[in-house]
C-alpha positions as CSV (number, residue, x, y, z in Angstrom):
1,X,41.9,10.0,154.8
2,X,41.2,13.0,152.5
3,X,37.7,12.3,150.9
4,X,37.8,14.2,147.0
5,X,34.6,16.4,146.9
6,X,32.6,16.7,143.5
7,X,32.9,20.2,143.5
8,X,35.1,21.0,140.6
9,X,34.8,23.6,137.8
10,X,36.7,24.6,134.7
11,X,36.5,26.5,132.1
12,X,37.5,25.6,128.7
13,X,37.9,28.0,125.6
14,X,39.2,25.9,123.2
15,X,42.4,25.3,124.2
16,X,44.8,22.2,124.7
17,X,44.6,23.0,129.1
18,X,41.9,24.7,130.5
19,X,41.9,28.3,131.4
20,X,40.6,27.8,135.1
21,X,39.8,24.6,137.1
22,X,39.1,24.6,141.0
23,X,38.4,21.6,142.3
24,X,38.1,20.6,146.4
25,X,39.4,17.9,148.8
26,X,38.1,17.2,152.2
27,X,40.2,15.6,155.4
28,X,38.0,15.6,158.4
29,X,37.3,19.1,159.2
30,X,39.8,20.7,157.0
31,X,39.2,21.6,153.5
32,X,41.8,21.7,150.6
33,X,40.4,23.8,147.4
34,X,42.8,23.9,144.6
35,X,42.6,26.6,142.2
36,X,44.8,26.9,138.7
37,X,44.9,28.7,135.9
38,X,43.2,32.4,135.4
39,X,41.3,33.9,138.4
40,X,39.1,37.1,137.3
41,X,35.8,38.2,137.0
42,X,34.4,35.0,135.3
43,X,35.8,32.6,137.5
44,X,36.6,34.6,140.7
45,X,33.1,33.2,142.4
46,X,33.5,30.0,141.3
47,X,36.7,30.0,143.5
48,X,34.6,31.9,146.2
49,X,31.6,29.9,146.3
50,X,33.9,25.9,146.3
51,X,35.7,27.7,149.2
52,X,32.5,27.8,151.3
53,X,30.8,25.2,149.9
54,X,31.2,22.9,152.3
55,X,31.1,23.6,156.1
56,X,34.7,23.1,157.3
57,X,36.7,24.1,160.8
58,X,39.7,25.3,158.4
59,X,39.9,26.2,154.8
60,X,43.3,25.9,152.6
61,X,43.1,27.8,149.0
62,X,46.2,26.6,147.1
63,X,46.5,29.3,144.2
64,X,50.0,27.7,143.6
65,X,49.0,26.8,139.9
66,X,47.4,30.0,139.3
67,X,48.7,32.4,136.1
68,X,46.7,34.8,136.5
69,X,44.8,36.7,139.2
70,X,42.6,40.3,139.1
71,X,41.1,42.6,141.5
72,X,37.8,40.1,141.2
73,X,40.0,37.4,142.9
74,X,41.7,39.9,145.1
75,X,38.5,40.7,145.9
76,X,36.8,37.3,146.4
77,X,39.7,36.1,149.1
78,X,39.0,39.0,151.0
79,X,35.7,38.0,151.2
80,X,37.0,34.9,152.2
81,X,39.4,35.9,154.9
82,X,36.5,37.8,156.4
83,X,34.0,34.6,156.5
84,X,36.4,32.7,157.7
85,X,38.4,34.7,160.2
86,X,41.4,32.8,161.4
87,X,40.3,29.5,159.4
88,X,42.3,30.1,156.6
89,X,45.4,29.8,154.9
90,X,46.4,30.6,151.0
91,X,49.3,29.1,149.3
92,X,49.8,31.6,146.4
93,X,51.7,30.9,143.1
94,X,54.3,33.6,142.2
95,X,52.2,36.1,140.3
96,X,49.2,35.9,143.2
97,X,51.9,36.8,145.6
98,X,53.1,39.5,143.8
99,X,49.4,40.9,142.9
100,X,48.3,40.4,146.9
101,X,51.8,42.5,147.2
102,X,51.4,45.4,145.4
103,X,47.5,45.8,146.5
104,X,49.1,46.1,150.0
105,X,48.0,42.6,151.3
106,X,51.4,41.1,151.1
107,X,51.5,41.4,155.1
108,X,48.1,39.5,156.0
109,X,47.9,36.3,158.3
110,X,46.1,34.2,156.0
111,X,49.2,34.3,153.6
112,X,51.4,32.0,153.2
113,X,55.3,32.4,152.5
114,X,55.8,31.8,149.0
């Protein structure tokens, strides 16, 4: 049974929705942290740091929900896919498929067919 972890973050400026939110979801050993909204220089190590938060045999960052997406967060799931060498998978929304695409990382194992 996946267990909900406190972990979650957003960042609000005033509007109806928040302009980030990543919040995390544990199932045994696995770990589920869902990201939406804008990923950039703000928020990218928020996303980084909920990611390996918690000690976990395989790590699932679903950026399906996420709008928006900089070199910061390019940057901060490389980080990732280096700490966590074949423990990791990301689920990218449209736009972070097409960012990780044109930065030339379109072809990596940790990504996920859109």
């Amino acid at each position: 049974m996946a267990e909900r972890l406190c972990h979650c973050f957003s960042v609000d400026l005033g509007g109806e929705t928040p302009v980030f939110s990543v919040s995390s979801e544990r199932d045994g050993d696995r770990l589920r942290v869902v990201v939406t909204g804008e990923v950039d220089m703000a928020t990218a190590d928020a996303m980084l740091q909920s990611a390996l938060r918690e000690p976990a045999g395989h790590v699932l960052l679903d950026l399906r929900a996420v709008t928006f997406f900089d070199s910061a967060a390019i940057h901060a799931v490389v980080l990732l896919a280096e700490r966590l060498p074949d423990r990791l998978d990301v689920l990218p929304s449209r736009q972070v498929g097409r960012v990780l695409e044109i930065s030339g990382l379109g072809d990596q194992r940790w990504l996920r067919p859109l």
